[in-house]
C-alpha atoms as one frame of an Amber mdcrd trajectory, in Angstrom:
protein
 -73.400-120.314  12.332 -69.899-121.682  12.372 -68.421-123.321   9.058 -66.402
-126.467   9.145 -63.640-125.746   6.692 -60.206-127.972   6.466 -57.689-125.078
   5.775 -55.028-127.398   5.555 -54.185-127.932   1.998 -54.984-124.529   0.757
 -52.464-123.257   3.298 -49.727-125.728   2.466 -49.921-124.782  -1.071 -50.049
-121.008  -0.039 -46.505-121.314   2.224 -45.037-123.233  -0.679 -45.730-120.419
  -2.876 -44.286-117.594  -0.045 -41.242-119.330   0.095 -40.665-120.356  -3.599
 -38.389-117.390  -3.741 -36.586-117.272  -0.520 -33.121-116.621  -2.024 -34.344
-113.653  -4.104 -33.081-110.649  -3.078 -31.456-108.893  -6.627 -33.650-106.420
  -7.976 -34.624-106.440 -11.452 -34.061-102.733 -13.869 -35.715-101.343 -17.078
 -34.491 -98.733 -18.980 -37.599 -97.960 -21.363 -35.086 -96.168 -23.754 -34.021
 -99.985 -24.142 -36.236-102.099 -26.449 -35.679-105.652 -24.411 -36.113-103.922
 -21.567 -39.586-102.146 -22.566 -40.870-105.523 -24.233 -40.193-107.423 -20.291
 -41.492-104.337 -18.155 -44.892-104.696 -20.225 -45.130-108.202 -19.800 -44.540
-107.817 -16.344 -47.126-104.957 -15.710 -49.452-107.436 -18.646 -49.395-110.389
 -16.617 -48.938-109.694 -13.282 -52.144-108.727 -11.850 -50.777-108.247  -8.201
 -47.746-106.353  -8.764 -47.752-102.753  -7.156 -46.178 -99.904  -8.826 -44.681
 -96.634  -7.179 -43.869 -93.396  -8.968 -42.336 -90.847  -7.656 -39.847 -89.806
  -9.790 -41.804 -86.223 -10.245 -40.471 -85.715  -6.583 -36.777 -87.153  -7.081
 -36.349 -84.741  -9.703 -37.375 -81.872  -8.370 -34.636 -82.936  -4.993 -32.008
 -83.476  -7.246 -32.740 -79.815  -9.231 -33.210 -78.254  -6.300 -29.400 -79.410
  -5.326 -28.188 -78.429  -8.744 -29.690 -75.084  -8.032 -28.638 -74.162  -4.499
 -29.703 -70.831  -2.835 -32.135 -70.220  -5.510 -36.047 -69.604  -4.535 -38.482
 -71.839  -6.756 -42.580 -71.664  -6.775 -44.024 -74.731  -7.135 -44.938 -73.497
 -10.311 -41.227 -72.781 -11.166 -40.072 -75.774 -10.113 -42.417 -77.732 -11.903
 -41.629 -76.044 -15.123 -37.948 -76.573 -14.405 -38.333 -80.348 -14.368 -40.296
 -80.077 -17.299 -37.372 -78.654 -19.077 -35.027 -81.135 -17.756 -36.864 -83.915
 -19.283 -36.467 -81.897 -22.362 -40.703 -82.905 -23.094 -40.086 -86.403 -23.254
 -42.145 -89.015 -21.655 -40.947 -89.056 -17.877 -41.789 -92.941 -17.932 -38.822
 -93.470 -20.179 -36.222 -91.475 -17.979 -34.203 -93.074 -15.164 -35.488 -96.560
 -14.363 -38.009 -98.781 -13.313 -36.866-101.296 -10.244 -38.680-104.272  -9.604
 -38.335-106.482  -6.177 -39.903-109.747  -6.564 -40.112-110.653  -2.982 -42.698
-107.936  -2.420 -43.878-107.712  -5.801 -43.247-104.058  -6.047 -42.165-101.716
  -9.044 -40.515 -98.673  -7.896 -39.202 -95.970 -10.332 -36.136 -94.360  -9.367
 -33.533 -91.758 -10.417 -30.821 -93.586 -13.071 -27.470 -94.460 -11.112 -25.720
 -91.574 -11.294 -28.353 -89.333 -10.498 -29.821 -91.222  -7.490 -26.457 -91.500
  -5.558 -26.134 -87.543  -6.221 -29.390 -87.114  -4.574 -29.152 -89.773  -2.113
 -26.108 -88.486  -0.830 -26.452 -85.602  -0.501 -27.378 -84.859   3.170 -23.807
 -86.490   3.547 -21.918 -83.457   2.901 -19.920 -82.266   3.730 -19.417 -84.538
   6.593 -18.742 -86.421   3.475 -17.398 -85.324   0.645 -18.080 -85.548  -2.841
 -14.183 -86.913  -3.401 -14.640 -88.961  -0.173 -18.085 -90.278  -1.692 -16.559
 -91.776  -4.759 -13.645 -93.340  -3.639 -15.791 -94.926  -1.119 -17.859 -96.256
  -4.048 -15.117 -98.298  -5.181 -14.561 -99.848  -2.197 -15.559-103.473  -1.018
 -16.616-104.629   2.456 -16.990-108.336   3.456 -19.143-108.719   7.353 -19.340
-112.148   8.493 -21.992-112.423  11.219 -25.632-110.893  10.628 -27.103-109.853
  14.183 -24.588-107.125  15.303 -23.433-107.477  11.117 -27.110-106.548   9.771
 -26.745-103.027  11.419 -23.573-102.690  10.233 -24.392-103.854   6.573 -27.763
-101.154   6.853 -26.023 -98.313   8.534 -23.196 -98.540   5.500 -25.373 -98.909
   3.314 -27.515 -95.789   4.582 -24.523 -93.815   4.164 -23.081 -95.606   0.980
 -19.703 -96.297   2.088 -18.783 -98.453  -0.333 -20.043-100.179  -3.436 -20.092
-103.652  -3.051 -20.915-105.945   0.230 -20.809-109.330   1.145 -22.019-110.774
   3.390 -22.086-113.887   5.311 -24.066-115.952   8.165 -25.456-119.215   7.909
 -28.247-118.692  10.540 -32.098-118.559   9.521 -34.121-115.622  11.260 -35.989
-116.857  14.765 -38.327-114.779  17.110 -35.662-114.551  19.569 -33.346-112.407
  17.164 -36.658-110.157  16.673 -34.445-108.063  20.107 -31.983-107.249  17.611
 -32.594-107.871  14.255 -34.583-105.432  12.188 -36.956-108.325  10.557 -40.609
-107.680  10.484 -42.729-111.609  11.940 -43.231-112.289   8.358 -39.618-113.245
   7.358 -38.640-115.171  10.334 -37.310-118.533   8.771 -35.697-116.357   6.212
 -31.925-116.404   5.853 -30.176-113.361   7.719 -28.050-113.043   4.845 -31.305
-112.443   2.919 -32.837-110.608   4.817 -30.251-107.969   5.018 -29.529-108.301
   1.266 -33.014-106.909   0.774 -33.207-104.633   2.853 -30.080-102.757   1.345
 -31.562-103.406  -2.319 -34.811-101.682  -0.894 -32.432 -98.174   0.474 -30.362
 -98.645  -2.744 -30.862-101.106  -5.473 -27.617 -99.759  -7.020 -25.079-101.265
  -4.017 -23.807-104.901  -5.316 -24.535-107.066  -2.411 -23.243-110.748  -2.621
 -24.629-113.382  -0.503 -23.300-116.495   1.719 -26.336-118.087   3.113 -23.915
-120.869   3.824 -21.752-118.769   6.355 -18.005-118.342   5.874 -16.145-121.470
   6.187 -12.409-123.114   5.204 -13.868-123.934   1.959 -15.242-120.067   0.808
 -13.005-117.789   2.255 -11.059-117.320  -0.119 -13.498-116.615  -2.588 -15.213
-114.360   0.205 -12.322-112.325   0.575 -11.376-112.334  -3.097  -8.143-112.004
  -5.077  -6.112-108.828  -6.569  -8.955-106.902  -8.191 -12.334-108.229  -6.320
 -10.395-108.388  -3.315 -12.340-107.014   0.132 -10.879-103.726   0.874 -11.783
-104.118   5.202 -13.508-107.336   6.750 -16.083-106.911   9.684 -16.261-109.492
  12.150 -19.134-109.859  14.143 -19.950-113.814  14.672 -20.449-116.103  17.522
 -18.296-118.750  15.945 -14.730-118.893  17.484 -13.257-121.024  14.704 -14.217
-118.552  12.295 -13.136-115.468  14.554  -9.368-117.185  14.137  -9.637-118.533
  10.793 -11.097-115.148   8.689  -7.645-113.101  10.554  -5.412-115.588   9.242
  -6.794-115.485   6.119  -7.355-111.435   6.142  -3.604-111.283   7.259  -2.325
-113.232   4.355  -4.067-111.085   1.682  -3.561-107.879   4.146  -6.985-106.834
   4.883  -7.721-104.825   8.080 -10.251-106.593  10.542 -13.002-105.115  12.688
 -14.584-106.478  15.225 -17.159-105.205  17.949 -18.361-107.060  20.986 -21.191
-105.300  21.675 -20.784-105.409  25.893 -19.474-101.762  26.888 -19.227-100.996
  23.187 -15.674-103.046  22.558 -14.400-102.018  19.349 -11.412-103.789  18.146
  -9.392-103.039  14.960  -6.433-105.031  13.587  -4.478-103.206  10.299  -3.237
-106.052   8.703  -2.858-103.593   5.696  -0.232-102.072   7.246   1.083-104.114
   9.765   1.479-107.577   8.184   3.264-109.394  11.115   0.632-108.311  13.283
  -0.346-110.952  15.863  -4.117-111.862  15.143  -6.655-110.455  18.075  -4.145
-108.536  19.836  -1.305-111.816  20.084  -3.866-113.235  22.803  -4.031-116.572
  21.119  -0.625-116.625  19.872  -0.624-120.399  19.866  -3.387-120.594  17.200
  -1.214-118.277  15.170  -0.186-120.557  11.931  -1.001-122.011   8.193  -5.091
-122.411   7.759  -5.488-126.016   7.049  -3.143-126.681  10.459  -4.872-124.126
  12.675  -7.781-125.582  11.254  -7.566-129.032  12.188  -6.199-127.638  15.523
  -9.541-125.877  16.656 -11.907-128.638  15.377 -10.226-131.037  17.904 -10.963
-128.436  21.208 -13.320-129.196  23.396 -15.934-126.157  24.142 -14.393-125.799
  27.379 -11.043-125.050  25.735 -13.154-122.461  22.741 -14.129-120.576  26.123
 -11.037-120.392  27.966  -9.435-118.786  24.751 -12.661-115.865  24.277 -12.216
-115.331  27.847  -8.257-114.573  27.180  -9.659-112.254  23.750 -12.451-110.011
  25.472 -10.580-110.272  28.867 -12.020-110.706  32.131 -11.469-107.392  33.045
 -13.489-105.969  30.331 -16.816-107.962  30.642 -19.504-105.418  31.951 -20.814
-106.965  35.753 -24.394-108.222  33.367 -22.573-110.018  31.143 -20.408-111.688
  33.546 -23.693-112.350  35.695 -25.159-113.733  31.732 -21.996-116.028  31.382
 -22.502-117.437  34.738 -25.802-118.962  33.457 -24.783-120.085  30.153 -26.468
-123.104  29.801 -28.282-123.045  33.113 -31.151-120.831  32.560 -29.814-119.072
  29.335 -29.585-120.204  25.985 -27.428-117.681  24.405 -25.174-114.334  24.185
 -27.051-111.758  25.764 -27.370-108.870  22.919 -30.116-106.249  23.267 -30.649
-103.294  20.272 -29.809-100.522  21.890 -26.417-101.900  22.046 -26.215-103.690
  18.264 -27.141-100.106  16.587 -24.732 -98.186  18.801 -22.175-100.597  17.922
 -22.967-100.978  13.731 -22.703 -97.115  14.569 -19.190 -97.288  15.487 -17.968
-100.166  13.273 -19.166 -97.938  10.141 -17.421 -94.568  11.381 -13.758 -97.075
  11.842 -14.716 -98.532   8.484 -15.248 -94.897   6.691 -12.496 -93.699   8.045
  -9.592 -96.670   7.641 -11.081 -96.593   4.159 -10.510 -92.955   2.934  -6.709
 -93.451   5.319  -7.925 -90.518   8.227  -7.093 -93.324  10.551  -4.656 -95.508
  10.544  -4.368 -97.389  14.091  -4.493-100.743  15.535  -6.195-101.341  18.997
  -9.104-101.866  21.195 -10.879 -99.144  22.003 -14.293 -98.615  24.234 -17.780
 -96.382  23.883 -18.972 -97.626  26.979 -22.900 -95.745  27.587 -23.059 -96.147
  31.096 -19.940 -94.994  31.677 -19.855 -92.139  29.270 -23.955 -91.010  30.174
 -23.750 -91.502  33.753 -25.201 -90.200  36.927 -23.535 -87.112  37.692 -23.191
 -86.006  41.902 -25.407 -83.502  43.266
């Protein structure tokens, strides 16, 4: 027997409610040692029937004694006891802290700041090292662009290379970026810039992440890039917007912030050391008549026509570096394609490389400017009987 039910207005009510918190993507701590903070955790747990609480800080501390205590041999029973003594008999709900995320509704507790990042990092070293670790934590990266951008943004934060991110893209998720993106069908009409904000909050709650859901533009770069002590130490630059390809190296060039920038096709990777190299003409002096003040260059590309905008990215990738697919994808722009051909393979290879440049312009291992290629089907190719 079927049921004639008008789902309708129960299901309006039901998206409005999913998407009341769309911008939410800061994690909330308590520190049970703190008063305020035990008196909101218990109204949280009181009167939220739904959240969900995980608690595995047993198994956190036993990692991070077991690095403390390196080459020794622990039972279970041993190790057990050892925690026990670490937490000195007090309650283990009071130690480290309790992180909630209010876009799933989860309470996770987690290893206290110092302590997580110790165990966290760990596997780093010595690939890493502990110096190398901290100075990186005091470091600030700024990606505009969140397709190629969110895998960069992930795979730094994954290996913590620096303590504070921003990031910026103006684009909501769509099913087509699902090639790419690592989204899950639920958050498609969610903000890239959200969607990679919480992602990094969910593999450490501890990296500041700042968010421009509005894209970079004339208007924020400034504050995007900062000024003398919140200034970005390195800007990524992985967007489909010319303007903003020109505008964010004039601007990075002023205040003498390196630029990276991958293309994706045969793994282009371009760097421009602005640090060090202050007169340096922006994307490799190829559009040396955009070169100029901000407002004027401005005004200057707002006026082109899109033929023009792709006459000067053909002059910046350079014909002769286009793979034979892309070139055969360009020919159709328009025609029976919608859109830059990107697939993942490609966009993790490439947040890959972008992070190993940024790691290593950051702690000063490398120091040039350039364009330089990890082509795959060059370098894994079909070798002759």
């Amino acid at each position: 027997m079927s049921v004639a039910v008008d789902f309708s207005q129960l299901l309006r009510y039901k998206v409005r409610e999913s998407n009341s918190r769309t911008n939410d993507h800061v994690p909330e701590f308590f520190r049970l040692n703190n008063v305020l903070d035990a008196e909101k955790f218990y109204h949280l747990l009181q009167f939220n029937s739904a959240v969900k609480v995980y608690d595995e800080l047993n198994s956190q501390l036993k990692e991070l004694l077991k690095l403390r205590n390196v080459g020794q041999q622990f039972s279970d029973q041993d190790l057990q006891q050892l925690v026990n003594e670490h937490l000195k008999n007090s309650s283990s709900d009071r130690y480290g802290v309790w992180v909630y995320y209010p876009w799933s509704n989860k309470v996770v507790h987690l290893l206290d700041e110092e302590e997580f990042i110790e165990v966290r990092t760990s596997r780093n070293k010595l690939k890493i090292t502990k110096e190398e670790q901290e100075t990186l934590h005091q470091k600030r990266i700024g990606i505009i662009g969140l397709s190629v951008g969110q895998s960069v943004a992930l795979t730094i934060a994954m290996e913590r290379s620096c303590g504070e991110l921003r990031l910026a893209d103006f684009d909501e998720l769509e099913l087509s970026n699902l090639n790419r993106v690592r989204a899950g069908v639920d958050q498609l009409g969610l903000s890239k810039v959200i969607c990679a904000a919480r992602q990094i909050a969910e593999i450490d709650p501890f990296i500041k992440v700042k968010c421009y859901t509005q894209g970079a533009s004339v208007g924020n770069l400034n504050d995007f890039m900062g000024d003398n002590s919140d200034q970005l130490d390195l800007l990524v630059e992985v967007c489909d917007n010319f303007e903003m390809k020109i505008l964010c190296r004039l601007a990075a060039r002023q205040k003498k912030i390196p630029v990276i920038m991958e293309t994706n096709d045969r793994g282009m990777l371009d760097i421009e050391r602005f640090d060090i190299e202050a007169s340096r003409k922006i994307l490799h002096g190829t559009v040396e008549n955009l070169e100029g003040e901000l407002t004027d260059v401005a005004a200057i590309l707002k006026k082109m026509t899109p033929q023009e905008r792709m006459g000067y990215l053909t002059k910046i990738v350079g014909v002769e570096n286009i793979s034979d697919r892309m070139k055969l994808s360009l020919a159709n722009m328009g025609k029976t394609l919608n859109s830059w051909p990107q697939v993942a393979s490609s966009v993790v290879v490439g947040g890959g490389l972008v992070v190993n440049a940024c790691r290593r312009i950051l702690l000063g291992s490398f120091k040039s400017s350039g364009r330089f290629f990890v082509d795959l089907d060059e370098l894994v190719a079909d070798r002759p009987e």
